[in-house]
N, C-alpha and C positions, 0 to 999 in steps of 0.2 A: 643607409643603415637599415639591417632585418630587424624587424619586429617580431615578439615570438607568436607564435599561434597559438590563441587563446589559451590561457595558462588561469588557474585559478586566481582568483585577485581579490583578497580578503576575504577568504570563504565565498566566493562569488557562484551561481551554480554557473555550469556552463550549459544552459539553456539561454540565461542573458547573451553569451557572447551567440550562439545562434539566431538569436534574436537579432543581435546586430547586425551578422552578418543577412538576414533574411530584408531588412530595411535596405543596407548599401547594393543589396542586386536590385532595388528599385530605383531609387535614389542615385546611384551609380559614383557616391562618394562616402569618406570614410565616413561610420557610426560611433559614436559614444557614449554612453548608459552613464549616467552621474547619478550620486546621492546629491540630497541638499547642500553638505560641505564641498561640493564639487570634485569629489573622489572620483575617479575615473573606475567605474565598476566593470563592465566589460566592454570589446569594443570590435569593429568589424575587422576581418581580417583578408579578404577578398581580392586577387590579382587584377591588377589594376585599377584598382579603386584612386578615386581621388582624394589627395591630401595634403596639406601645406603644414609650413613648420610648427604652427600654433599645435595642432591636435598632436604631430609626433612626440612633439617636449612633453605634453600632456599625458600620454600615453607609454611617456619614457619614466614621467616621474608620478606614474600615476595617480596625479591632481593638473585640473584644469591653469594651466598661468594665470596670473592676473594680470589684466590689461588696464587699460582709462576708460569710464565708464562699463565698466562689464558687471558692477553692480545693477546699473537699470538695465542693463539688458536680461541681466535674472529675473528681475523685479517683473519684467514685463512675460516673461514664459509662462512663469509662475502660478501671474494672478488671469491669462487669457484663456478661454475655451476651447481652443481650439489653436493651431498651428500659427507658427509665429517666426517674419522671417526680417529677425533683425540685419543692421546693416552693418557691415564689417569697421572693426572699429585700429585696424592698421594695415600697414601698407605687408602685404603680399599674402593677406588673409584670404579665401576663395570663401563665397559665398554660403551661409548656412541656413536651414529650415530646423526649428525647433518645436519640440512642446514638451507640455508638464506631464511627469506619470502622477496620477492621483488614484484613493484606494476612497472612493465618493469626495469629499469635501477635503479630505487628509493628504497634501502633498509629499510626493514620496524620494521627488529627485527629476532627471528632465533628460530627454534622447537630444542629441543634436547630431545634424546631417549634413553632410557637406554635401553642397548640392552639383552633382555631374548632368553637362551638356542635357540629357534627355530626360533629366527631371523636371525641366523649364517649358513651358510652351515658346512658342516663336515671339508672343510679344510679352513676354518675359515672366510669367505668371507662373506658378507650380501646377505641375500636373495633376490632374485627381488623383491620379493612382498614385500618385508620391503620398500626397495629402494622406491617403486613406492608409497609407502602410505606415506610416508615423503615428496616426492615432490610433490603428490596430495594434502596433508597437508597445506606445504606450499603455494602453491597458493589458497586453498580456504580461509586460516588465512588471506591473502593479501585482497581478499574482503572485510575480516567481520573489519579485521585493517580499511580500508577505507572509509569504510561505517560509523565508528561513529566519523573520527575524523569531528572536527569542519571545519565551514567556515572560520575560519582565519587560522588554520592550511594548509588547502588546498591553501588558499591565497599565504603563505609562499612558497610553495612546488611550485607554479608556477611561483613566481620571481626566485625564487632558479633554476627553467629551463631555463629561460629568462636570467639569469646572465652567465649561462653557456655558449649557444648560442652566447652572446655577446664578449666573452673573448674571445670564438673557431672561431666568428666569421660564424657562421652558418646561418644566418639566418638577414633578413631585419635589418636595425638599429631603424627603423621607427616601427617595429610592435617588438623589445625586448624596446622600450622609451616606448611606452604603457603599457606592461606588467607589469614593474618596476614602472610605476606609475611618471615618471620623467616629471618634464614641457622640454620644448623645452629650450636649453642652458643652462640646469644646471650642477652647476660645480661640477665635480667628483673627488672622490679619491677614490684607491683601495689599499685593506690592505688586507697582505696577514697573514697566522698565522700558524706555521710550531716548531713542538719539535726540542729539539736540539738533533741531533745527536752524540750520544756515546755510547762507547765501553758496552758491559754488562746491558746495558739499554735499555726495549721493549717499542716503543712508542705505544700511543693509538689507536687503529684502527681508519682510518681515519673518518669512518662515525659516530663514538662514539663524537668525538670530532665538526665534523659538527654539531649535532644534539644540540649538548650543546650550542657550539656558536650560531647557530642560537635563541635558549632562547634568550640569554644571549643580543644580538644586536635589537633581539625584546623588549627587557627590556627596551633600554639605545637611542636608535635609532628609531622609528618607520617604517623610511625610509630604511634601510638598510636593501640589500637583501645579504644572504647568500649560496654560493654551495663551493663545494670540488673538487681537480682532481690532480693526481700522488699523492702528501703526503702534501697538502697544503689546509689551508681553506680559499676564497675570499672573502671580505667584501668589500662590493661597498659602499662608504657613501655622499649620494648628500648634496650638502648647507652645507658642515661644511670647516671652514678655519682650516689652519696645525695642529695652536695648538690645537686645539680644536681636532681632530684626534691624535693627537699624548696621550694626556690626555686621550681620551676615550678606546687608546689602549693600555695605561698604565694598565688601569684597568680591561681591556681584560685578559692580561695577568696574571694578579694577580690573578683574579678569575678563570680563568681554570686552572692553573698550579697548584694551591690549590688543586682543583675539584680531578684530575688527579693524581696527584703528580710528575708530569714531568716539566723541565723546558721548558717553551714554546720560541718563537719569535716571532715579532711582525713588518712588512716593510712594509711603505706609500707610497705611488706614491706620484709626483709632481700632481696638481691637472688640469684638464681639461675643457672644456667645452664640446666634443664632443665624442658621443658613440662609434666612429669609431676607437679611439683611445685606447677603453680596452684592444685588444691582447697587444700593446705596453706598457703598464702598467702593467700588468701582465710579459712581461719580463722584466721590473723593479724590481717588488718586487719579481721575483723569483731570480734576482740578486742578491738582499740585503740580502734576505734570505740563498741563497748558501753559504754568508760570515760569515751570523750571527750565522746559526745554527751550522756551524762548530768549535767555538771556546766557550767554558766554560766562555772567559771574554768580551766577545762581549755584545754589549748592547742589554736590551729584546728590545725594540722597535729603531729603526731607519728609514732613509730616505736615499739616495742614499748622501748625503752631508756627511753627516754620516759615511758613509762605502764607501769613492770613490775609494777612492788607492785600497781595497781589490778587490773590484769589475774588476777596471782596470785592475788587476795583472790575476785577474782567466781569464780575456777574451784575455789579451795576452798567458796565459798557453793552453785556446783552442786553439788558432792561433798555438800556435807552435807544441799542437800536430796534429792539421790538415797537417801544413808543415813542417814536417820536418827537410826540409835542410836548413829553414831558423834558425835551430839553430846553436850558434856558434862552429865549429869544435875543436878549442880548450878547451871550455868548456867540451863538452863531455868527449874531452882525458884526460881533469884534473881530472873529476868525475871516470871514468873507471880503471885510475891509483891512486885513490886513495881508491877506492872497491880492488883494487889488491894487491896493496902493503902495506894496511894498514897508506896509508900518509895522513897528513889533508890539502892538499893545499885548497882545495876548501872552507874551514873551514877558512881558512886564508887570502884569499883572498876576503871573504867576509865579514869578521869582519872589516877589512881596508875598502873597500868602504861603510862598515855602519858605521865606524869614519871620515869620507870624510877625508881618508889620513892622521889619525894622527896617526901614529905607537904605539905610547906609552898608548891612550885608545886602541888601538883594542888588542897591548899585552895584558893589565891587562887583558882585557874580555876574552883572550882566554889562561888566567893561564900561557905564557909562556917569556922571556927576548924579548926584545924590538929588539935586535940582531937576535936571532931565529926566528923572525919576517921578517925582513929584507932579511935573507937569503933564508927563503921560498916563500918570492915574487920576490925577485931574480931568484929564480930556477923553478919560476911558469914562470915568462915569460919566461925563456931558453928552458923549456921543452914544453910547451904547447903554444906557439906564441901570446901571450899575451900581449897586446900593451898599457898596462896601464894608460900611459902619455896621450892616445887621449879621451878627453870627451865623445865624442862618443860610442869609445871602451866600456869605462868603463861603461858607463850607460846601453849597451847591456849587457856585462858582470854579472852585475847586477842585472839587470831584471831575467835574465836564473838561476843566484843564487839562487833568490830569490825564483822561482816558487816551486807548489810543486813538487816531485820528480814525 
C-alpha cells in the first residue's frame, strides 16, 4: 500500500514532515512526529525506509494503535532526557529509538524512529549520529509545535505555569493572581485528579492525562487553570461553591476514565479566599487522594469530610514510622510472635476492639467459639502486657492494629 507524500495533517506545517523525513535519512527507518494524544503529526516519507505494520496502520489512521503496555512505554519517553530505546512490545514490530519533544519543562509530543541496519553500532548500541539527529529533531519539532499553536493555547500553558508556581510556592502571589486571571479575594478550590492504584494495571502517563483534562476544564470552566506534578493533576476552580465542584468533578471523572479506560479520583479542597494558601490545599487533596486511590471502594470524588478517619489513620502511620519507639512494645511482640508461630492473636484482638467488646460478634467474624476467643485475649494480655481494661490502652492498641503494616 502507497502512502501519500506528506499531505497536511491537522494543520500540520510541513516543515514537521521534513523534519521527519531529515531524521529517517539518519536513522534509515520510518519517522513519526506525535502530539501527547498520540496523533500521528507528520511522518517520513523516504524510498526505502524501514517500516512495519504497526507505524503504516498508524499513519493510515492517523493515531498511533494501542498495544499492551504502550502506556509505560510513553510513560518512559516522556519523563527521560535524553533518547530512549524501548523494547518492542509484539511480534513483527522492528526496533524503535525514541524521545520527547519539550519547549523547556513543557512536553509537547515525542519523535519515534524505527531503527534501520546502520543506526546500530555492531554491538548493538545507537549510533551518535542517530542519537544526535533525534534530539536535534526534537527540539526543532518544539519550535515548529509552538509556532502554530493558537493564542489561547498559549494562554492555557501559561496559567498552567502560574498554577504551578503557586502550589510550589515559587513565586510572588500578586504576579501568579495576575496570571490566572483572578480578581483580588476570590474564592478558591483546588481539585486534585490521580488513577487509582492497582495491582497489573498501567496508569496513563501523567502528561497524557494533563493534556486531556486541561480540554476537558476548558470546556466546562473557563476559569480553570490546569498543571500536573508526581502523579496528580490540579484544577484550581475560582467562584464555584462545593456542590457545584463536586458535580463538575463527577463529571471529570466519568469522562476521562472513559477516555482512558482507567479508574480515575477525584479530591476538593475546603475552599479559600487567599493564594497563599494553595501549598496547603494541595496537601489536602494529596491526602484524600492517598486514601482514595488506594482502595477499589472508595468513592471517585470526595472531600476530606469524606475520607477523615483514613486520612487521620495514614498520618498517624507516618508519625509512627518517623518514631519509632512511640509504638507500642507489646504490639510489636504480638505481631512478631504471631509471624513466628503461626498464632492469630493480633487477628483477635482486633476483631474484639472493632466489636467494642462483644466476644460473641468478634467470634462469629473470626469463624471461631466465643470461648477460643476469650482465651486468646486472655493469653494476649499474659504474653504481650496488654492492658485491655484501660480506654486508653485500648484505643492505642488500636490505632497500631489498625495501620498498615
Amino acid at each position: 500500500m502507497e502512502l501519500a507524500q506528506s499531505p497536511i495533517v491537522d494543520g500540520t506545517s510541513e516543515e514537521l514532515f521534513a523534519l521527519a523525513n531529515a531524521v529517517a535519512a539518519v536513522l534509515g527507518g520510518s519517522v513519526a512526529v506525535e502530539d501527547l494524544d498520540r496523533r500521528v503529526l507528520a511522518y517520513s516519507s523516504l524510498p526505502g525506509q524501514a517500516m512495519d505494520d504497526l507505524r503504516r496502520r498508524g499513519i493510515l489512521a492517523r493515531r498511533v494503535p494501542d498495544e499492551p503496555d504502550q502506556q509505560g512505554q510513553y510513560r518512559e519517553v516522556l519523563t527521560a532526557p535524553g533518547v530512549v530505546r524501548p523494547p518492542t512490545l509484539s511480534e513483527g514490530e522492528l526496533p524503535r529509538a525514541a524521545v520527547a519533544i519539550r519547549a523547556g519543562d513543557l512536553p509537547l509530543g515525542t519523535i519515534w524512529a524505527i531503527e534501520g541496519p546502520a543506526a546500530r553500532t555492531p554491538d548493538g548500541r545507537l549510533e551518535p549520529a542517530a542519537e544526535r539527529a533525534l534530539l536535534d529533531g526534537a527540539r526543532l519539532a518544539a519550535l515548529h509545535m509552538l509556532r502554530r499553536r493558537s493564542s489561547a493555547e498559549l494562554d492555557l500553558y501559561a496559567r498552567e505555569d502560574a498554577l504551578r508556581g503557586a502550589l510550589n510556592r515559587s513565586g510572588p502571589s500578586a504576579e501568579a493572581r495576575y496570571r490566572l486571571g483572578l480578581p483580588d479575594r476570590a474564592r478558591l478550590t483546588l481539585l486534585g485528579l490521580a488513577p487509582e492504584r492497582s495491582a497489573g494495571r498501567e496508569p496513563p502517563p501523567l502528561v497524557r492525562l494533563a493534556a486531556t483534562a486541561a480540554r476537558h476544564w476548558a470546556a466546562v470552566h473557563a476559569d480553570a487553570a490546569v498543571t500536573a506534578a508526581g502523579r496528580t493533576v490540579y484544577v484550581l476552580l475560582p467562584e464555584l461553591d462545593q456542590a457545584a465542584v463536586r458535580r463538575l468533578a463527577e463529571q471529570a471523572v466519568t469522562t476521562l476514565a472513559r477516555t482512558f479506560d482507567t479508574p480515575l479520583r477525584a479530591a476538593f479542597s475546603r475552599r479559600v479566599d487567599d493564594l497563599e494558601q494553595l501549598p496547603e490545599l494541595r496537601s489536602e487533596v494529596d491526602d484524600i487522594l492517598r486514601v482514595t486511590t488506594a482502595r477499589a471502594d472508595a468513592p471517585e470524588v470526595a472531600d476530606l469530610t469524606d475520607t477523615h478517619a483514613g486520612v487521620l489513620l495514614a498520618h498517624v502511620a507516618d508519625e509512627l514510622a518517623r518514631l519509632p519507639r512511640l509504638r507500642h512494645p507489646g504490639i510489636e511482640a504480638m505481631l512478631a510472635h504471631d509471624r513466628a508461630q503461626q498464632t492469630a492473636y493480633a487477628a483477635s484482638v482486633t476483631a474484639w476492639l472493632d466489636a467494642v467488646g462483644n466476644v460473641a460478634q468478634a467470634a462469629e467474624r473470626l469463624a471461631v467459639h466465643p470461648n477460643t476467643l476469650k482465651y486468646r485475649l486472655r493469653r494476649a494480655r499474659e504474653l504481650f502486657g496488654l492492658d485491655l481494661d484501660a480506654p486508653d490502652e485500648r484505643l492505642a492498641c488500636w490505632l497500631q492494629l489498625r495501620l498498615p503494616a
